[in-house]
C-alpha positions as a Python dict, from the first residue, in 0.01 Angstrom:
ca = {
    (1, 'X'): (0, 0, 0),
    (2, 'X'): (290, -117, -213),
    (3, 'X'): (431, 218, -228),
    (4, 'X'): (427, 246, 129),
    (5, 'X'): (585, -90, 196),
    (6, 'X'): (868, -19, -56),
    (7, 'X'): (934, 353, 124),
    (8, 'X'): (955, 139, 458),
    (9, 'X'): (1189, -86, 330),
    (10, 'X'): (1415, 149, 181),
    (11, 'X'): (1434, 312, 491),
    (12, 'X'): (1484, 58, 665),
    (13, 'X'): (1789, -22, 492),
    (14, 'X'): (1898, 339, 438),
    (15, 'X'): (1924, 386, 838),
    (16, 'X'): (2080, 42, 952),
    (17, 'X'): (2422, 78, 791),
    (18, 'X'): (2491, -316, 954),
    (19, 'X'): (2183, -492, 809),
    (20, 'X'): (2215, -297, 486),
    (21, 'X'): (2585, -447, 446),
    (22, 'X'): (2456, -803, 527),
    (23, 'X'): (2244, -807, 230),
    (24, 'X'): (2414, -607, -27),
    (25, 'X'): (2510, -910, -226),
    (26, 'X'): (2153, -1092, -192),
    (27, 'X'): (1917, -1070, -474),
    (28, 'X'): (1581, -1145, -376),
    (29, 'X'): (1221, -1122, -587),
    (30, 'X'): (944, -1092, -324),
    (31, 'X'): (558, -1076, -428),
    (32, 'X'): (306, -895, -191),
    (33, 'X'): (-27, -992, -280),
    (34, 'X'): (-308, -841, -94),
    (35, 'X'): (-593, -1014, -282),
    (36, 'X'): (-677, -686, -442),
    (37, 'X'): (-301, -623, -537),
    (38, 'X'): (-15, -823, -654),
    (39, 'X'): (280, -659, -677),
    (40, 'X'): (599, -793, -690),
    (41, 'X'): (956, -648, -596),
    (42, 'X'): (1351, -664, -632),
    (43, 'X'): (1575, -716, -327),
    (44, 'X'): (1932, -587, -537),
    (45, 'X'): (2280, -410, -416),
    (46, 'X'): (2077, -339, -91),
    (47, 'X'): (1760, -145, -227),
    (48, 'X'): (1421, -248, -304),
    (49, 'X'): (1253, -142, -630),
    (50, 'X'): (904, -259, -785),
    (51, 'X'): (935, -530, -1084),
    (52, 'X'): (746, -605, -1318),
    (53, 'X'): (493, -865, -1211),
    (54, 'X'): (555, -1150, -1523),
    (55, 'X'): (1001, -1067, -1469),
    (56, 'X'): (1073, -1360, -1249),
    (57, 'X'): (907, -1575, -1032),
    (58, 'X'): (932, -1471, -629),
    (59, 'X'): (1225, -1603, -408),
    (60, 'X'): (904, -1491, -138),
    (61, 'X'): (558, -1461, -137),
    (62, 'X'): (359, -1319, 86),
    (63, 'X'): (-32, -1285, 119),
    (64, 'X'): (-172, -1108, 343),
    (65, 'X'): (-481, -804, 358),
    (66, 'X'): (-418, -453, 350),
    (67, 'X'): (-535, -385, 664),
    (68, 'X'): (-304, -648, 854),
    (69, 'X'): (-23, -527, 671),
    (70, 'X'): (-62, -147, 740),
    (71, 'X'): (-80, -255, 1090),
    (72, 'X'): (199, -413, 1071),
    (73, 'X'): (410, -154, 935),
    (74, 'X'): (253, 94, 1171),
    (75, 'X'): (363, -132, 1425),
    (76, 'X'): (-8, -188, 1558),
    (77, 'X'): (-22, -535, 1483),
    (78, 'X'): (293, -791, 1624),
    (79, 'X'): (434, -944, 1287),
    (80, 'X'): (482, -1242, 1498),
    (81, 'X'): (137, -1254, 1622),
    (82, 'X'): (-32, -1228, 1240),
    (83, 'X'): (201, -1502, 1141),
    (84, 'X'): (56, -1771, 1391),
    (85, 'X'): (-269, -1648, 1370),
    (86, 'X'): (-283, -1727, 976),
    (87, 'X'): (-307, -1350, 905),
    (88, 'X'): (-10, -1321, 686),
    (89, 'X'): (162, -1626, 480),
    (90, 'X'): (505, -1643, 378),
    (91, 'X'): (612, -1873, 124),
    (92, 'X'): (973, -1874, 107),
    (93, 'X'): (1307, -2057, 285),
    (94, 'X'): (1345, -1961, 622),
    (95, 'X'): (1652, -1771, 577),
    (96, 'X'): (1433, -1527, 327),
    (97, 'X'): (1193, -1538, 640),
    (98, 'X'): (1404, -1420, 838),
    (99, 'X'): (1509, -1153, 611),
    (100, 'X'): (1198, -1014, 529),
    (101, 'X'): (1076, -1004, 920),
    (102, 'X'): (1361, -818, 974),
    (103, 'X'): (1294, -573, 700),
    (104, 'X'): (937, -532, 863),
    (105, 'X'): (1107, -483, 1193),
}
């Protein structure tokens, strides 16, 4: 699951020349954990790569299951809709938030 949330990312930001520009100079350490995985990445220069879990402590966390979050990237499940249902917790400022919703988007 973490490879396939990093590949989505990385798209993301490969195809949206705008967004990618806005957050070129951000550097951001995000932890997914899934209850069976924790894996935590690096928002640097505009690309996502995995981290080594004990490098620095997450700028965001977010917990959620496997299942909700392959339906979220496979756009089955409304991102929004997980988030007031309890289905997926963020732990971060809401500008980092807002940047990772719209790296989901």
């Amino acid at each position: 699951m973490a490879l396939k949330l990093l590949l989505k990312i990385n798209e993301k930001l490969s195809e949206t020349q705008g967004f990618r520009e806005r957050i070129v100079s951000l550097d951001r350490y995000f932890l997914l954990d899934t209850g069976a995985n924790r894996t935590l990445f690096r928002l640097s220069e505009g690309v996502v790569v995995e981290a080594d879990i004990n490098s620095h402590p997450p700028d965001i966390t977010i917990t959620t299951t496997e299942e909700e979050l392959s339906g979220i990237m496979e756009k089955r499940i409304s991102p929004m809709e997980s988030y007031s249902k309890g289905r997926i917790k963020i732990k971060s400022s809401l500008m980092d938030k807002l940047l990772f919703s719209e790296l989901l988007a």
